[in-house]
C-alpha positions as CSV (number, residue, x, y, z in Angstrom):
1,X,-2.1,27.9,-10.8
2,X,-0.6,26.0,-7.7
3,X,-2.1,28.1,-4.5
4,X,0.7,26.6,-2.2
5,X,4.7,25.9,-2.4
6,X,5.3,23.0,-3.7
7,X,7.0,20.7,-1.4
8,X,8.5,16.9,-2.4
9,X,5.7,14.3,-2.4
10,X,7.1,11.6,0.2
11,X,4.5,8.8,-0.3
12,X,1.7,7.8,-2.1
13,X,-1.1,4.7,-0.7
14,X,-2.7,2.8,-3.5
15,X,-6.2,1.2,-2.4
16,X,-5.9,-1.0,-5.8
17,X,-9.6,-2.0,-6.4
18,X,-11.6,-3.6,-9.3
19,X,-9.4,-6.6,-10.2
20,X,-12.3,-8.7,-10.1
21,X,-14.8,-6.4,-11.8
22,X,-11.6,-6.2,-14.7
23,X,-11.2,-9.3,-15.4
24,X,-15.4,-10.5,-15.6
25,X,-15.4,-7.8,-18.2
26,X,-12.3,-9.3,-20.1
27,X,-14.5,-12.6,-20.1
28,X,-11.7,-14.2,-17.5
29,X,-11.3,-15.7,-14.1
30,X,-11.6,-13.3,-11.5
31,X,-8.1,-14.5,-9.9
32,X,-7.0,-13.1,-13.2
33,X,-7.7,-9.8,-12.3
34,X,-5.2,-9.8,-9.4
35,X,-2.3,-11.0,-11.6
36,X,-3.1,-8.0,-13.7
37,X,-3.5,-5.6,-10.7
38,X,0.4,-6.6,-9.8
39,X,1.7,-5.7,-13.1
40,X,-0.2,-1.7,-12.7
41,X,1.6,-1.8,-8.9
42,X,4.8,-2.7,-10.2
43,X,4.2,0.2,-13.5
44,X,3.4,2.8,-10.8
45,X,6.7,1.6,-8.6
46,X,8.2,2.9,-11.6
47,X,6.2,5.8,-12.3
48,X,6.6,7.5,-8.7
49,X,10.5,6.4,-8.8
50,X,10.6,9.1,-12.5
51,X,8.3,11.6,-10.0
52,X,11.0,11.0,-7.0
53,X,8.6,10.0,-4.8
54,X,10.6,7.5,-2.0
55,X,7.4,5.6,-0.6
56,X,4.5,4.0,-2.3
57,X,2.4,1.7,0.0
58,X,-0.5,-0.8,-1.6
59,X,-3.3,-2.1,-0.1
60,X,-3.1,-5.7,-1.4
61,X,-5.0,-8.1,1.4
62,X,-7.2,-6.7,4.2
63,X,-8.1,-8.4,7.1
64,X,-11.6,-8.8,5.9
65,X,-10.4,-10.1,3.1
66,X,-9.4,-13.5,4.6
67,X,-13.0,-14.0,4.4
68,X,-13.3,-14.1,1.1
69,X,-13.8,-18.0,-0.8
70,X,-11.3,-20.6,-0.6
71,X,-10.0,-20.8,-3.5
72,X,-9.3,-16.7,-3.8
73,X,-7.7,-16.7,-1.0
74,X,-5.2,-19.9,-2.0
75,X,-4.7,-17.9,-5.5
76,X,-3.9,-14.9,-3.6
77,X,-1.3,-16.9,-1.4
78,X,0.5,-18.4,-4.3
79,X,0.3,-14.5,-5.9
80,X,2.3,-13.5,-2.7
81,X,4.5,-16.2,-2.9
82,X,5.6,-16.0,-6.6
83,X,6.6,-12.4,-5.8
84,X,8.5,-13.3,-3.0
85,X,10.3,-16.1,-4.5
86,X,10.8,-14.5,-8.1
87,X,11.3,-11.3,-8.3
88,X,14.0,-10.6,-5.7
89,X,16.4,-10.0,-8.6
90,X,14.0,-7.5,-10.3
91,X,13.9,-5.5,-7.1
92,X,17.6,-5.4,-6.0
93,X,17.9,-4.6,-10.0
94,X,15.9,-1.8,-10.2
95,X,16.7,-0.4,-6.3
96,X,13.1,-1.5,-4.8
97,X,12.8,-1.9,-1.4
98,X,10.0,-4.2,-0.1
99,X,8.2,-4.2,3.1
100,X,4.9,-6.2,4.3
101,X,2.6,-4.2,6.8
102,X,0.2,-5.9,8.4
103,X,-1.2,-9.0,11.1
104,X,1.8,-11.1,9.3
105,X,1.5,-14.1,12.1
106,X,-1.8,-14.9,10.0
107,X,0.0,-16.1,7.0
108,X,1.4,-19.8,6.6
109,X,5.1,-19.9,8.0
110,X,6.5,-20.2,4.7
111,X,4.8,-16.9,3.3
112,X,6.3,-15.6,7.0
113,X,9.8,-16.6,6.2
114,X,9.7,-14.7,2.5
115,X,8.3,-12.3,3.6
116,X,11.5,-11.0,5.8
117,X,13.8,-13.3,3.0
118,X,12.9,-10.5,0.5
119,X,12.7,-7.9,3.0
120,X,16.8,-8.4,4.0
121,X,17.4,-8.8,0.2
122,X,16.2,-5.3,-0.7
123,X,17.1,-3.2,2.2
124,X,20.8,-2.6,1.3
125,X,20.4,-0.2,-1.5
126,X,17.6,1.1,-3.0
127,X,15.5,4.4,-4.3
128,X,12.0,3.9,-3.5
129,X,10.1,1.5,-1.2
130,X,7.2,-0.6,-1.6
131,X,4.8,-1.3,1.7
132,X,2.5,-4.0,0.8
133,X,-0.3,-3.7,2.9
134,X,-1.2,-7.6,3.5
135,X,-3.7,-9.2,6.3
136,X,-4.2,-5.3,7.1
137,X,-6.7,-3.2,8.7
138,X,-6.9,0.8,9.9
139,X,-8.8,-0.4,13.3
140,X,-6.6,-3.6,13.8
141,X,-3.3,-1.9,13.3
142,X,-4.5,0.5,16.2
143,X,-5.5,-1.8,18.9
144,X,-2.1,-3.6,18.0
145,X,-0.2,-0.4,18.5
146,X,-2.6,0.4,22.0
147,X,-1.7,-3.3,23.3
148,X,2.0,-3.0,22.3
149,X,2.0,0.6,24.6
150,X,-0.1,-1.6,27.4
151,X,2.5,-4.1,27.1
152,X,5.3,-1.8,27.6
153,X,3.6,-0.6,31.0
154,X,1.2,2.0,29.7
155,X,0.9,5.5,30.8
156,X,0.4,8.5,28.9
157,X,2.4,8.6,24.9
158,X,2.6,11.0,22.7
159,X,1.7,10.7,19.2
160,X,5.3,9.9,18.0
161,X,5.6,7.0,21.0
162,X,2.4,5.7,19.7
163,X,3.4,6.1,15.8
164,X,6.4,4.0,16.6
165,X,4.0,0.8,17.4
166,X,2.5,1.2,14.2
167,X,2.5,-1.8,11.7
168,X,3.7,1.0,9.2
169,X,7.0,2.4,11.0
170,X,8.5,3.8,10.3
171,X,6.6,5.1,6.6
172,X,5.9,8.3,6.4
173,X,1.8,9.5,6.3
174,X,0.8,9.5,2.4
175,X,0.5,13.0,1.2
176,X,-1.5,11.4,-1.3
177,X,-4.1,8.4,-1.1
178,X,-5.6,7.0,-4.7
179,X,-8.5,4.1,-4.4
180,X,-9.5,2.7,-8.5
181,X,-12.7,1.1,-8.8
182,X,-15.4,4.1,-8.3
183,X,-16.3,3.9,-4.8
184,X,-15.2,6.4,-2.6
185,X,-14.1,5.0,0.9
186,X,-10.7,3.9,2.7
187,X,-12.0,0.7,3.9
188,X,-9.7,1.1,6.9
189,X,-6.7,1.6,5.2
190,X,-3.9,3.9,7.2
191,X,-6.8,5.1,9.7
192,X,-4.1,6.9,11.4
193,X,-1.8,7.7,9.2
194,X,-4.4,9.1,6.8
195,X,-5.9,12.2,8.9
196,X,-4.4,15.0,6.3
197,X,-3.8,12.5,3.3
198,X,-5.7,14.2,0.1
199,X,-8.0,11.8,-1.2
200,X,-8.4,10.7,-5.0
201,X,-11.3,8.6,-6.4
202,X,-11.1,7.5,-9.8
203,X,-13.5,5.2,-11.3
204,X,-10.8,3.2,-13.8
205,X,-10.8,-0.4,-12.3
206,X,-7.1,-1.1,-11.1
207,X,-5.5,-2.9,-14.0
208,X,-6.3,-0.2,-16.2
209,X,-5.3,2.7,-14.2
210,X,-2.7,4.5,-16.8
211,X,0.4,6.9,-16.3
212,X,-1.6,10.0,-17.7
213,X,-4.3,9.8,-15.0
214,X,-1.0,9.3,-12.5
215,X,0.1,12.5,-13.6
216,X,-2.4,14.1,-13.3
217,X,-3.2,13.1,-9.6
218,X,0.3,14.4,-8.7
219,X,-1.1,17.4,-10.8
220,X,-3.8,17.9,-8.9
221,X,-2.4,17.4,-5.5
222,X,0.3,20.1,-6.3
223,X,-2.9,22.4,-7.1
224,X,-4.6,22.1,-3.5
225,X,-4.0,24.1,-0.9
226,X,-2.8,22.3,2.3
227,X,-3.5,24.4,5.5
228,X,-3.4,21.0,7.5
229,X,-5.7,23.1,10.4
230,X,-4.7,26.7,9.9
């Protein structure tokens, strides 16, 4: 029995873990595993369009994660790079908008360049829209926003001011974060935006993660009671 109204879900974050963990236990490269994990993002793009839910946003590269070998990183580039240069059509086609959220200077200048190539492609028309978290992190994102506010002459903001030099403007907060894989942390993803988010852990590793277990998150969430501090 739901304890509260229920009101429209406007956005769900994805912490997509255990692509690496999938694909040693399907006796394949580990850089498999990530190829995987983008064919569950773009399955649950669908599945919260069918739910009406306007905004998904994935945590696909962290800042951290730039430390990671060589070779994962390049695989990880050319991943980025296939989507931007391939499935522009697919997105206009199905009414996906695509933004990238993070420390984009980071990236080689031709990554830079697709990246805003697809985001002007897909901002016309569209249902839903993707956020791909990419070179992101909770604590960078703030200090960002805090120099952008020093930069601007300083003085005292409110919460909206400082929202609006957020990587992530103008996304709404998730109602709802889910992180796959089993362990039960945020790893700094949406440290702001994520202060009345309710949380899911589920121990499927990413490429598995099915539509029943999406259901029954939204199932779940509808079955909480959200006082949000009263």
């Amino acid at each position: 029995m739901t304890t509260t109204t229920e009101k429209p879900i406007q956005c769900v974050g994805i912490i997509m873990d255990g692509n690496r963990r999938w694909a040693k236990a399907q006796g394949k490269p580990g850089f498999e595993g990530h190829r995987a994990g983008y064919d569950t993002l773009t399955q649950v793009v669908g599945w919260a369009r069918e739910a009406k839910i306007p905004h998904v946003v994935a945590y696909a590269f962290s800042t951290e994660n730039w430390q990671r070998s060589e070779d994962e990183v390049g695989y990880l580039m050319k991943l980025f790079r296939f989507v931007i240069d391939n499935e522009v059509d697919r997105m206009i086609a199905e009414r996906i908008r695509i933004r990238f959220v993070g420390e984009r200077a980071r990236f080689p200048e031709d990554l830079q360049k697709g990246m805003e190539r697809i985001e002007e492609a897909t901002a016309n028309e569209y249902d839903i829209t993707l956020h791909i978290a990419v070179s992101y992190g909770g604590r960078a994102e703030i200090l960002a926003a805090v120099n952008a506010l020093q930069l601007d002459g300083g003085g005292v903001v409110s919460e909206e001011e400082f929202s609006q030099k957020l990587w992530s403007y103008p996304m709404p907060d998730p109602d709802i974060i889910i992180r796959t894989g089993g362990d039960m942390r945020l790893s700094g993803f949406l440290a702001w935006q994520s202060v009345y988010s309710e949380l899911f852990f589920v121990s499927t590793l990413w490429p598995d993660f099915s539509h029943t277990e999406f259901l029954e998150v939204l199932a779940e969430f509808h079955a909480r009671e959200r006082r949000r501090g009263r």
